[in-house]
N, CA, C and O atoms as CSV, one atom per row, in Angstrom:
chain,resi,resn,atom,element,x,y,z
A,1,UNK,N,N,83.476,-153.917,227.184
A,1,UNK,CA,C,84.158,-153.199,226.130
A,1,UNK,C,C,84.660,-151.860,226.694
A,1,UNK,O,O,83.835,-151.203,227.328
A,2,UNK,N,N,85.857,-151.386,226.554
A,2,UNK,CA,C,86.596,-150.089,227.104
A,2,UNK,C,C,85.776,-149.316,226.373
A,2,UNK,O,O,85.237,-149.636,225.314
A,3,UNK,N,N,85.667,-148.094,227.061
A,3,UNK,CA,C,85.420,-146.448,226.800
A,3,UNK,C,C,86.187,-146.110,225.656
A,3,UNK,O,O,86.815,-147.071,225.213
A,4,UNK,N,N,86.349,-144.930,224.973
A,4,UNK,CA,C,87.152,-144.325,224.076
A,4,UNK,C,C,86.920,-142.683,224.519
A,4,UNK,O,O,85.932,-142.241,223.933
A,5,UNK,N,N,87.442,-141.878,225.221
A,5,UNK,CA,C,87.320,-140.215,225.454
A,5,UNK,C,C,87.999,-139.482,224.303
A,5,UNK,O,O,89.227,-139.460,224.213
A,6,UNK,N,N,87.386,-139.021,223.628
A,6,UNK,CA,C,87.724,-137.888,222.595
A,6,UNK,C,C,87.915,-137.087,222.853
A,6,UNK,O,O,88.913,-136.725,222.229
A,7,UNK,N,N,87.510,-136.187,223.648
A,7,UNK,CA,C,87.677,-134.774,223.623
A,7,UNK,C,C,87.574,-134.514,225.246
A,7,UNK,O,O,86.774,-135.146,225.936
A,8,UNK,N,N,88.340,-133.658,225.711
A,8,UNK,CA,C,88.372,-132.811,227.529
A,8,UNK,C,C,88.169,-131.428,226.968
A,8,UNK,O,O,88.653,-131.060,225.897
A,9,UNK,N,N,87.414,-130.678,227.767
A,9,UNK,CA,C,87.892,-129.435,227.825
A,9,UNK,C,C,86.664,-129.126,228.945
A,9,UNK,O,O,85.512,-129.537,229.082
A,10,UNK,N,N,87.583,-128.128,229.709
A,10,UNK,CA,C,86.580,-127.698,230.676
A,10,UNK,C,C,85.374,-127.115,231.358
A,10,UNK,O,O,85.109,-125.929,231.552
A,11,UNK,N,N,84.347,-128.750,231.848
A,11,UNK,CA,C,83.103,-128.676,231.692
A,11,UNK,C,C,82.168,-129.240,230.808
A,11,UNK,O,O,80.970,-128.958,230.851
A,12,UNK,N,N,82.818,-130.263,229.767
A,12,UNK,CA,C,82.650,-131.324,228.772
A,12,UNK,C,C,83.184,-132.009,228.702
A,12,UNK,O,O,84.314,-131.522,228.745
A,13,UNK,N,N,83.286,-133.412,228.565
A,13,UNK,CA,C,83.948,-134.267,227.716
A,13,UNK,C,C,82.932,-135.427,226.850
A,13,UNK,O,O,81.728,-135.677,226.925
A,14,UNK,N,N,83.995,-135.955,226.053
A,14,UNK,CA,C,83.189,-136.729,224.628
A,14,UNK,C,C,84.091,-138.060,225.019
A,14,UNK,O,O,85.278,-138.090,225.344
A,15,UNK,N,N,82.885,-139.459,224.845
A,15,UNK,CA,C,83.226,-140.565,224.959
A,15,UNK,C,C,82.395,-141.165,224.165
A,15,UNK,O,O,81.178,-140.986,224.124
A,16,UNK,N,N,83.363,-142.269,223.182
A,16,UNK,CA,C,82.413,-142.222,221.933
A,16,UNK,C,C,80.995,-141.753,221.577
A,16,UNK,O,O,79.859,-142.164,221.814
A,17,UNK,N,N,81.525,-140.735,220.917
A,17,UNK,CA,C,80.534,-139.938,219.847
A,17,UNK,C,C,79.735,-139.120,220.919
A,17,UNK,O,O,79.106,-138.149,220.499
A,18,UNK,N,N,79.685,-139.436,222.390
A,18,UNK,CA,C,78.603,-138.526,222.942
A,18,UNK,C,C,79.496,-137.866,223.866
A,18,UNK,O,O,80.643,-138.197,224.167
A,19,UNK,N,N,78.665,-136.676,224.363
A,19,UNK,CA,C,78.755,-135.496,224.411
A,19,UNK,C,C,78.081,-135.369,226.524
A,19,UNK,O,O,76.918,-135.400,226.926
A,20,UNK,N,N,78.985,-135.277,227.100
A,20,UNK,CA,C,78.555,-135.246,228.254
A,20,UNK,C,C,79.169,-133.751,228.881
A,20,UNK,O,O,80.285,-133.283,228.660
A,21,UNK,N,N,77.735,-132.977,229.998
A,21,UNK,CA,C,78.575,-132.043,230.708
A,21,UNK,C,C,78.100,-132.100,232.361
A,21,UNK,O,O,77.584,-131.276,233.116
A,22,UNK,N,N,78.474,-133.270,232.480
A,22,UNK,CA,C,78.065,-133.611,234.032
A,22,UNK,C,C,79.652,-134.492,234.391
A,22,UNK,O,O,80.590,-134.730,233.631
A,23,UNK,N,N,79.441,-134.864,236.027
A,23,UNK,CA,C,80.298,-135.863,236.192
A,23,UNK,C,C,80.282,-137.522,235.768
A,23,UNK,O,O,79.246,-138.186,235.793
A,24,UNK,N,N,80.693,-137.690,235.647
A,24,UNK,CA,C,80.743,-139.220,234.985
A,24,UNK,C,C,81.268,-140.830,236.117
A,24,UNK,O,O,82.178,-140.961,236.935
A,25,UNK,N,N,80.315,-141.684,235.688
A,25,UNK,CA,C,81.128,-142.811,236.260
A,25,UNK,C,C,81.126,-144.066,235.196
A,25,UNK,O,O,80.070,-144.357,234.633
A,26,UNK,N,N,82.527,-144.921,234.894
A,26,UNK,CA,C,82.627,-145.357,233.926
A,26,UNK,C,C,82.517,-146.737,234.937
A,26,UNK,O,O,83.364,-146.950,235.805
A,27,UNK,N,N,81.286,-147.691,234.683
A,27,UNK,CA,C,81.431,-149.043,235.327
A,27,UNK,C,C,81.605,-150.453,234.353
A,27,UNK,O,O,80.703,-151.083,233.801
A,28,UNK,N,N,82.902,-150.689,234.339
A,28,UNK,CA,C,82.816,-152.074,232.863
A,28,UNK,C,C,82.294,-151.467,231.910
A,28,UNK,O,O,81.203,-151.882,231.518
A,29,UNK,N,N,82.945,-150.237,231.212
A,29,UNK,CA,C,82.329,-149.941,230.070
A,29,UNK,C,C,81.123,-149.035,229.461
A,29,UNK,O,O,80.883,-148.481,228.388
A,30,UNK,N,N,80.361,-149.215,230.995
A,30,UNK,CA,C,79.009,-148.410,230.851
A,30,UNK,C,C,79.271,-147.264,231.603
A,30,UNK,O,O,79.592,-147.271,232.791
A,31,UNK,N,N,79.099,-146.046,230.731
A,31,UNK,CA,C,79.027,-144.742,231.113
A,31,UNK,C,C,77.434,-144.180,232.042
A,31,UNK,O,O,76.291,-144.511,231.727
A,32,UNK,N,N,77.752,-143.448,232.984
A,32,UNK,CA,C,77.114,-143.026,233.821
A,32,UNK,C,C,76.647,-141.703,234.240
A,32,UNK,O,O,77.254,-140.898,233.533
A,33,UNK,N,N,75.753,-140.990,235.161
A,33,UNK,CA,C,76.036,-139.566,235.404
A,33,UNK,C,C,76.295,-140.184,237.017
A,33,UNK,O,O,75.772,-141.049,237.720
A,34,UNK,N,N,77.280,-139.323,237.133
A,34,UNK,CA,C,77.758,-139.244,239.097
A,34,UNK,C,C,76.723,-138.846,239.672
A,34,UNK,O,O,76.278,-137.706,239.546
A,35,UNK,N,N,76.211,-139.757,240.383
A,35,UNK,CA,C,75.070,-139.592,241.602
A,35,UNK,C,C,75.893,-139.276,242.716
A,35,UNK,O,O,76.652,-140.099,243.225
A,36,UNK,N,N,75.705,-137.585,243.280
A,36,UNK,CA,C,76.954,-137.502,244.238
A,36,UNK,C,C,75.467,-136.583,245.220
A,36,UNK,O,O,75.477,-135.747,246.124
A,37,UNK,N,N,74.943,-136.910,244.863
A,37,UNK,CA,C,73.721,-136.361,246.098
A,37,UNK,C,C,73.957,-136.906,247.846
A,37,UNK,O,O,73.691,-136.323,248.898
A,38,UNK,N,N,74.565,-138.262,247.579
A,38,UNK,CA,C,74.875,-139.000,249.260
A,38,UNK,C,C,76.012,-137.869,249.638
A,38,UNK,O,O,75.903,-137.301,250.725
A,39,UNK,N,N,77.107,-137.533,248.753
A,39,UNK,CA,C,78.329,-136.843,249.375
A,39,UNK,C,C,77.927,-135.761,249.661
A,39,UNK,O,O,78.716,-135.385,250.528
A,40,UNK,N,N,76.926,-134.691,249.444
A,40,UNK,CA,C,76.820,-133.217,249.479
A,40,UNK,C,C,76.740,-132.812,251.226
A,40,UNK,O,O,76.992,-131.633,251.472
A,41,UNK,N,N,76.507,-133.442,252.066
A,41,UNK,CA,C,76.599,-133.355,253.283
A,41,UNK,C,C,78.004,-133.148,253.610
A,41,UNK,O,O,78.402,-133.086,254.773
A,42,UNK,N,N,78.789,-133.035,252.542
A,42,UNK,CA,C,80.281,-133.228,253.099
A,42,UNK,C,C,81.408,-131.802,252.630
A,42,UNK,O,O,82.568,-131.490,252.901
A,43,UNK,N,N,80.324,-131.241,251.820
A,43,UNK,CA,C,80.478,-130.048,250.565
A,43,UNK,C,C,81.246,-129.125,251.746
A,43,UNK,O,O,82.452,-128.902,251.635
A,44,UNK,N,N,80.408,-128.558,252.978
A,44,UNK,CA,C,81.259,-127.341,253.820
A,44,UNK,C,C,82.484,-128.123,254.322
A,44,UNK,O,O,83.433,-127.347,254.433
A,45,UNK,N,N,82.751,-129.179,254.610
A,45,UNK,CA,C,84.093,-129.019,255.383
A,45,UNK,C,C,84.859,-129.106,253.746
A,45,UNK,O,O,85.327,-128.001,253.473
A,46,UNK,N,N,84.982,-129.656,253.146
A,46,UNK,CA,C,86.110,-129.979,251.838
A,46,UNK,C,C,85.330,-128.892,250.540
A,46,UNK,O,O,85.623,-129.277,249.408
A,47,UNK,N,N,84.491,-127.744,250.572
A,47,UNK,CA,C,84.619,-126.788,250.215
A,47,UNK,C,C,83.951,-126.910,248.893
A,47,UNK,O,O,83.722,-125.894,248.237
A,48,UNK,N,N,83.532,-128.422,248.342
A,48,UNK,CA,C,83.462,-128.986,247.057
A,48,UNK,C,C,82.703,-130.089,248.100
A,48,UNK,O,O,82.727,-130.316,249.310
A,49,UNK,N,N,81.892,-130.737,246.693
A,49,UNK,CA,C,80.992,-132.207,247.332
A,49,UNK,C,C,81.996,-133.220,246.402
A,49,UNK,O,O,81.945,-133.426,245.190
A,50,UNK,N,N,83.204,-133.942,247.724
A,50,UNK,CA,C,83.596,-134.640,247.645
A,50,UNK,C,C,83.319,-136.291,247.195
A,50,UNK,O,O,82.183,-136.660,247.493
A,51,UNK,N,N,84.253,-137.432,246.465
A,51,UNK,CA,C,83.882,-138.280,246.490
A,51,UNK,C,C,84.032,-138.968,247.784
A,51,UNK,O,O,85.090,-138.963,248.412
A,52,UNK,N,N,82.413,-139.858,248.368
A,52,UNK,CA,C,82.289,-140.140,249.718
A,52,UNK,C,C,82.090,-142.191,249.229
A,52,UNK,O,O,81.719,-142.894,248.289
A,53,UNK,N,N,82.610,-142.307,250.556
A,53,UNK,CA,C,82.232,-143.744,250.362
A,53,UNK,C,C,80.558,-144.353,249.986
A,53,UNK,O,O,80.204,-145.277,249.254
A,54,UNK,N,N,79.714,-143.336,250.883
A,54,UNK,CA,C,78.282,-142.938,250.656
A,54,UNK,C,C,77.667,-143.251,249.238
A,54,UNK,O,O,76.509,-143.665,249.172
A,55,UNK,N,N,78.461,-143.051,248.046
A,55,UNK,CA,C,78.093,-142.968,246.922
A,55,UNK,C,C,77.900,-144.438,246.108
A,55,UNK,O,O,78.303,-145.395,246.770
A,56,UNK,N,N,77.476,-144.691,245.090
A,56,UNK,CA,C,77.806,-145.341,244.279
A,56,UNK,C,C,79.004,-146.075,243.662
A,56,UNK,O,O,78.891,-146.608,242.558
A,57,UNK,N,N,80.172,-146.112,244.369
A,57,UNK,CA,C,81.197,-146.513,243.480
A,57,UNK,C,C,81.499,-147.616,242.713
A,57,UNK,O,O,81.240,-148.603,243.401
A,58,UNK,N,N,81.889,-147.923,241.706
A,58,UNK,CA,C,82.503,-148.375,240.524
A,58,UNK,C,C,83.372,-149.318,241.401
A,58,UNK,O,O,84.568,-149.026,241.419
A,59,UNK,N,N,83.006,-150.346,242.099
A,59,UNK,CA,C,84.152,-151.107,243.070
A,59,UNK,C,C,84.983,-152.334,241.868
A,59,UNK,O,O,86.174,-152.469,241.589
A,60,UNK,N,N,83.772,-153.063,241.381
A,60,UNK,CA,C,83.606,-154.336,240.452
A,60,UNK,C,C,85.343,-153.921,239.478
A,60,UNK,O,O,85.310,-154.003,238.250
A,61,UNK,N,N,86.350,-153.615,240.000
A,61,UNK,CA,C,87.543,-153.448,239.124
A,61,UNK,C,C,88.965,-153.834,239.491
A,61,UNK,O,O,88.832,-154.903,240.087
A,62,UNK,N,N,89.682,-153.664,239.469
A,62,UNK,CA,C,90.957,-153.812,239.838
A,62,UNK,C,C,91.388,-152.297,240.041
A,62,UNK,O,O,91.871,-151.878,241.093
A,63,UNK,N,N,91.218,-151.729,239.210
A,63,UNK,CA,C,91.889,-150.015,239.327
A,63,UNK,C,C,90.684,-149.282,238.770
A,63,UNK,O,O,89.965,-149.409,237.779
A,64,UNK,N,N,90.782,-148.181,240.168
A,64,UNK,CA,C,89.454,-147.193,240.160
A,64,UNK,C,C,90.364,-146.384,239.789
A,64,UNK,O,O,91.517,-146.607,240.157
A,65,UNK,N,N,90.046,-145.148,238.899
A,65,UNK,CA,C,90.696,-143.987,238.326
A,65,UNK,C,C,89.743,-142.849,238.924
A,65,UNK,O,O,88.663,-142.820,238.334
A,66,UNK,N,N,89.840,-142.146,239.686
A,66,UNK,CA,C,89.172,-140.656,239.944
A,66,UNK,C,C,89.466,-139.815,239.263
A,66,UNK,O,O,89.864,-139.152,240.221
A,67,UNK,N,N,89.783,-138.750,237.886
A,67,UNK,CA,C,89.399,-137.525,237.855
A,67,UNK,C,C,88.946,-136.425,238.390
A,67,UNK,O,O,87.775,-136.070,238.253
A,68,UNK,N,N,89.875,-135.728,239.095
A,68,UNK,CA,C,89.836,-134.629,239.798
A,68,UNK,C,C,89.351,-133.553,239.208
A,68,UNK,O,O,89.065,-132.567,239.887
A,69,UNK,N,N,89.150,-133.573,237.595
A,69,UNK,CA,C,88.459,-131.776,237.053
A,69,UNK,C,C,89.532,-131.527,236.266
A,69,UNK,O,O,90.438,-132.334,236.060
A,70,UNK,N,N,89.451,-130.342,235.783
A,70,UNK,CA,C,90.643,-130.336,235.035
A,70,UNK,C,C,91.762,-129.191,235.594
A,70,UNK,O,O,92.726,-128.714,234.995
A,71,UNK,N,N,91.153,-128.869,237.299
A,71,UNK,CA,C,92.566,-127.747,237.389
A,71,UNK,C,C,92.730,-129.314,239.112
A,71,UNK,O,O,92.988,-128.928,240.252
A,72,UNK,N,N,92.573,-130.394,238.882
A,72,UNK,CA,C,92.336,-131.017,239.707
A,72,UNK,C,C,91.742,-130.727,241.632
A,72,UNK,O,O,92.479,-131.130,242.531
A,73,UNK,N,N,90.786,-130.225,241.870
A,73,UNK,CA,C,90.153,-129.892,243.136
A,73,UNK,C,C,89.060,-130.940,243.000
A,73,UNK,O,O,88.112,-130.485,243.639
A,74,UNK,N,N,88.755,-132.000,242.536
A,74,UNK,CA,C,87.864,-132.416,243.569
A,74,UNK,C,C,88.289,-133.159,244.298
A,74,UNK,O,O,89.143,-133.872,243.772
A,75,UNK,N,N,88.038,-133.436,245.694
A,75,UNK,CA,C,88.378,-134.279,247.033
A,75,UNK,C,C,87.973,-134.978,246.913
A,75,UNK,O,O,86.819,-134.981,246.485
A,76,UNK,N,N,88.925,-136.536,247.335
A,76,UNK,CA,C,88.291,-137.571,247.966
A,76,UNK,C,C,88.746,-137.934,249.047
A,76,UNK,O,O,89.951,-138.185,249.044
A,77,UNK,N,N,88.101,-138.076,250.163
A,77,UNK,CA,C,87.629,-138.562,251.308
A,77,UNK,C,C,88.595,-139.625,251.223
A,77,UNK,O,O,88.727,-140.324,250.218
A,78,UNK,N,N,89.440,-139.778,252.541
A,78,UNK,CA,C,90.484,-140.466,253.262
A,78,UNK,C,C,89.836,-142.178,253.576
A,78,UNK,O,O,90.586,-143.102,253.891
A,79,UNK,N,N,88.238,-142.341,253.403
A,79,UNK,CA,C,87.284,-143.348,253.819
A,79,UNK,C,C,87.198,-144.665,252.420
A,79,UNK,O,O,87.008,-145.880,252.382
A,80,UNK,N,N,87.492,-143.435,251.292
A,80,UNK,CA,C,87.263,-144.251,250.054
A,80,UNK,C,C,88.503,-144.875,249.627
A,80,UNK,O,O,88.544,-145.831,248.853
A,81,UNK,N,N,90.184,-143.930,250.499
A,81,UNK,CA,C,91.165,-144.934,249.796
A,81,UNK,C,C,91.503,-146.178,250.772
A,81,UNK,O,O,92.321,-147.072,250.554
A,82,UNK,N,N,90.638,-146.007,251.945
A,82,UNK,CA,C,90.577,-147.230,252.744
A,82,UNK,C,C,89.558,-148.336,252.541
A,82,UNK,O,O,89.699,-149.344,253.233
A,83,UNK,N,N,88.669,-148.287,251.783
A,83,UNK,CA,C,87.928,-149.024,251.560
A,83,UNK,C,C,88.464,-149.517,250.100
A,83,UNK,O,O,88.482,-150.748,250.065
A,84,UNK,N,N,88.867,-148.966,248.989
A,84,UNK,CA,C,89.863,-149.388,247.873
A,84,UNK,C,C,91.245,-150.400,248.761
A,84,UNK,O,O,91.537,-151.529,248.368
A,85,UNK,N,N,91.702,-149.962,249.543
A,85,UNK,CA,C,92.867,-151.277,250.114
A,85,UNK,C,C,91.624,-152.449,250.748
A,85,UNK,O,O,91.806,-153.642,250.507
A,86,UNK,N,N,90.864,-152.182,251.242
A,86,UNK,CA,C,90.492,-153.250,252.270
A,86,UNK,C,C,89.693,-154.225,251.039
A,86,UNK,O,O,89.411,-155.401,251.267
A,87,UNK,N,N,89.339,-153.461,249.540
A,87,UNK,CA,C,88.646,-154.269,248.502
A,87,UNK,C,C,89.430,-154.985,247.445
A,87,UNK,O,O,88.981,-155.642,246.506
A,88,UNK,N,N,91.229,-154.641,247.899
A,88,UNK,CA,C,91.948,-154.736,246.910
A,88,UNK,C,C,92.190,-153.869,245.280
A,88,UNK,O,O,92.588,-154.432,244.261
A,89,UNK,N,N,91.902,-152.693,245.374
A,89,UNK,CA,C,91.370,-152.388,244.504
A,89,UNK,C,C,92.483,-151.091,244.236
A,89,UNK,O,O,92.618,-150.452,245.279
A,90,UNK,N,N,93.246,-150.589,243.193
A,90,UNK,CA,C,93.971,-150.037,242.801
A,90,UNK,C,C,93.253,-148.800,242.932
A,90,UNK,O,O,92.260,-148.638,242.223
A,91,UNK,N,N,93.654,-147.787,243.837
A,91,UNK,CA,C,92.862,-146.397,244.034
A,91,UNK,C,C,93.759,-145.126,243.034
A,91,UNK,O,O,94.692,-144.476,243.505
A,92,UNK,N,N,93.377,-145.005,241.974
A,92,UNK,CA,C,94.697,-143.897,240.977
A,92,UNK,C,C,93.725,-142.710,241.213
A,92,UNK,O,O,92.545,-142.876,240.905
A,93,UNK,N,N,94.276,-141.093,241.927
A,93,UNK,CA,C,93.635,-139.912,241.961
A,93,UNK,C,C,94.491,-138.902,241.019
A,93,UNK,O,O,95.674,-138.659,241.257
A,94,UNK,N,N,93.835,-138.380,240.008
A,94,UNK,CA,C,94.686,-137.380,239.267
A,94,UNK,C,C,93.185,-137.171,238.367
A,94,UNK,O,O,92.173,-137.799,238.059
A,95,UNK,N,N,94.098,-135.258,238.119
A,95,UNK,CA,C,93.451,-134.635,237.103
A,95,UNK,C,C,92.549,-135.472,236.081
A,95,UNK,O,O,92.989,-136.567,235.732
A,96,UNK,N,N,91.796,-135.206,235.772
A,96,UNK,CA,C,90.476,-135.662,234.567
A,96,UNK,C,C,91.624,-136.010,233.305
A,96,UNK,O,O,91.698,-137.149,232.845
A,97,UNK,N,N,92.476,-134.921,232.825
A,97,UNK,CA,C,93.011,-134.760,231.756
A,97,UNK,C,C,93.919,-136.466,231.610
A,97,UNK,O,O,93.760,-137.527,231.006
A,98,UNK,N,N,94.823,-135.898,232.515
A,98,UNK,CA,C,95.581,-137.620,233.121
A,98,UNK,C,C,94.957,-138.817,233.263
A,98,UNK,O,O,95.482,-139.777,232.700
A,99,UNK,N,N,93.614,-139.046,234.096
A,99,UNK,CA,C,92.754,-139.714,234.140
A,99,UNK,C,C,92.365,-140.519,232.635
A,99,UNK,O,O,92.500,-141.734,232.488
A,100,UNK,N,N,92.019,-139.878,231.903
A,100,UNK,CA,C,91.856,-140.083,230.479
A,100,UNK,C,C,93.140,-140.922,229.722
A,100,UNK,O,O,92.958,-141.922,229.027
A,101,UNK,N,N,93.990,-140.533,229.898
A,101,UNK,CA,C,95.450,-141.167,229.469
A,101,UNK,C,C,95.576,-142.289,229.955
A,101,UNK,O,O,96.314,-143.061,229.343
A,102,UNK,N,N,94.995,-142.707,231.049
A,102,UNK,CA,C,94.585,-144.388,231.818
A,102,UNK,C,C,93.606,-144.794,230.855
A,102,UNK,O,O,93.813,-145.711,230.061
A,103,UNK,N,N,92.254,-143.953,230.921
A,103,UNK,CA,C,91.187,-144.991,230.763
A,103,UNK,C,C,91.354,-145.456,229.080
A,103,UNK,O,O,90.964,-146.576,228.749
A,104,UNK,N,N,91.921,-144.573,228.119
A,104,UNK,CA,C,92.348,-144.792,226.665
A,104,UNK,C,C,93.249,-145.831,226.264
A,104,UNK,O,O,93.090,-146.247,225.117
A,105,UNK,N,N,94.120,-146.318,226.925
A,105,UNK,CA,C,94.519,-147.544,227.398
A,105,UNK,C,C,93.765,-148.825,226.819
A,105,UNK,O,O,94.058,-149.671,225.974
A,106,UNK,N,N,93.080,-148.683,227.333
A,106,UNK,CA,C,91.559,-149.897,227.118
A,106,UNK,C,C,91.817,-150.625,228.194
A,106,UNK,O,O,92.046,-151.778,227.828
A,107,UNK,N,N,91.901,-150.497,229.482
A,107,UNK,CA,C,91.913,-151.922,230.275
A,107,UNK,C,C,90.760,-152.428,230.713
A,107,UNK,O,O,90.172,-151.686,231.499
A,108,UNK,N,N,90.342,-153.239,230.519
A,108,UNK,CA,C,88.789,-153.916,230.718
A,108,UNK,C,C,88.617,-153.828,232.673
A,108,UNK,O,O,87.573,-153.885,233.323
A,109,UNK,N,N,89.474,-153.735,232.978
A,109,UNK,CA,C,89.559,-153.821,234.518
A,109,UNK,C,C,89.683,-152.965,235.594
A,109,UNK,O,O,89.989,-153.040,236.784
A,110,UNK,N,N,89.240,-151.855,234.533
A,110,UNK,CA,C,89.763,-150.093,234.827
A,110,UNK,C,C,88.028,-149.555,234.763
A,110,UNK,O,O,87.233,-149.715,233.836
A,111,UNK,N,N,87.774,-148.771,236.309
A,111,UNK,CA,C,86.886,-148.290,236.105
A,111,UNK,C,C,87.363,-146.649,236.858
A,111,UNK,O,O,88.311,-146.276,237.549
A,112,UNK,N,N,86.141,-145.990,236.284
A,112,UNK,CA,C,86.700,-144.107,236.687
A,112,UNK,C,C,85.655,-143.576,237.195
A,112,UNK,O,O,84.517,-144.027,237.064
A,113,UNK,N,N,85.924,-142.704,237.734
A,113,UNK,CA,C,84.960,-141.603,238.374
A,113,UNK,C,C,85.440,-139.856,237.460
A,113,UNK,O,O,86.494,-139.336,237.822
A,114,UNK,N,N,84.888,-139.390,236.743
A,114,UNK,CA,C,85.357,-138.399,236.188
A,114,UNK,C,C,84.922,-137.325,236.331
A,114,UNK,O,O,83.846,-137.264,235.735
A,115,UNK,N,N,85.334,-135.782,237.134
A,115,UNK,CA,C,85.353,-134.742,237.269
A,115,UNK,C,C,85.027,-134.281,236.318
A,115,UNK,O,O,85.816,-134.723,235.484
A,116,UNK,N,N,83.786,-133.116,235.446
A,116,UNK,CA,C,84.269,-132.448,234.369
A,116,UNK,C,C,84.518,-131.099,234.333
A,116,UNK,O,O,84.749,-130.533,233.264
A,117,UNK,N,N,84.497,-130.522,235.384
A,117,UNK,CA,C,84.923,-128.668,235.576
A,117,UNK,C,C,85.969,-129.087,236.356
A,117,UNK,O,O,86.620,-130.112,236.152
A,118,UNK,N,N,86.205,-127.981,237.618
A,118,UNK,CA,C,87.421,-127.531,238.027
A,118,UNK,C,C,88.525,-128.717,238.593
A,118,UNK,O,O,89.645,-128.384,238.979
C-alpha cells in the first residue's frame, strides 16, 4: 500500500497521521528510520554522512527516490547510482520537497530514502 506525506517542513515530515523528525526509508509501503550509522565513515570527505552503498537500501523497487533535505545537500555516493544501474533500478535524486511529489503519486514500485533537514 503507497505512503501518503502530508506535511514537509524543515526537520519534520508527516506520513499518514504520523509525525516523524528523523530520516526516513520508505520500503513497499513500510516506513522506516534511516540507519545511516554504516555511512558516517564517509561524513569528512562529503562534509555530511552521505547515502553509502554500506547501508540498508530500499533495492526491492523499480524507482528509488532519494530526498536530499529540503535546501537539498545530502550526498550520494557515485557507488549507489552504480549499483541502482547494475540492479536495474530507477535512481531519482532531488530535494525531499520534490521527492514527495513522486512518492504521492502512489506507485506501488516506488521506494525513497528521505532527508528531513538541510
Amino acid at each position: 500500500m503507497p505512503v501518503h506525506v502530508e506535511k514537509f517542513s524543515f526537520g519534520s515530515i508527516q506520513i499518514d497521521g504520523m509525525v516523524y523528525d528523523y530520516d526516513l526509508v520508505i520500503d513497499r509501503g513500510e516506513v522506516r528510520k534511516r540507519k545511516k550509522k554504516a555511512s558516517k565513515r564517509y561524513r569528512d570527505a562529503y562534509g555530511h554522512t552521505p547515502v553509502s552503498v554500506e547501508e540498508n537500501i530500499p533495492w526491492q523497487c523499480r524507482r528509488l527516490v532519494v530526498g536530499t533535505g529540503a535546501e537539498g545537500r545530502l550526498p550520494v555516493m557515485p557507488e549507489v547510482q552504480k549499483d541502482a544501474q547494475l540492479r536495474k533500478v530507477e535512481l531519482v535524486v532531488l530535494p525531499t520537497k520534490d521527492a514527495i511529489a513522486i512518492l504521492n503519486r502512489g506507485d506501488l514500485h516506488t521506494n525513497a530514502i528521505l532527508h528531513v533537514t538541510c
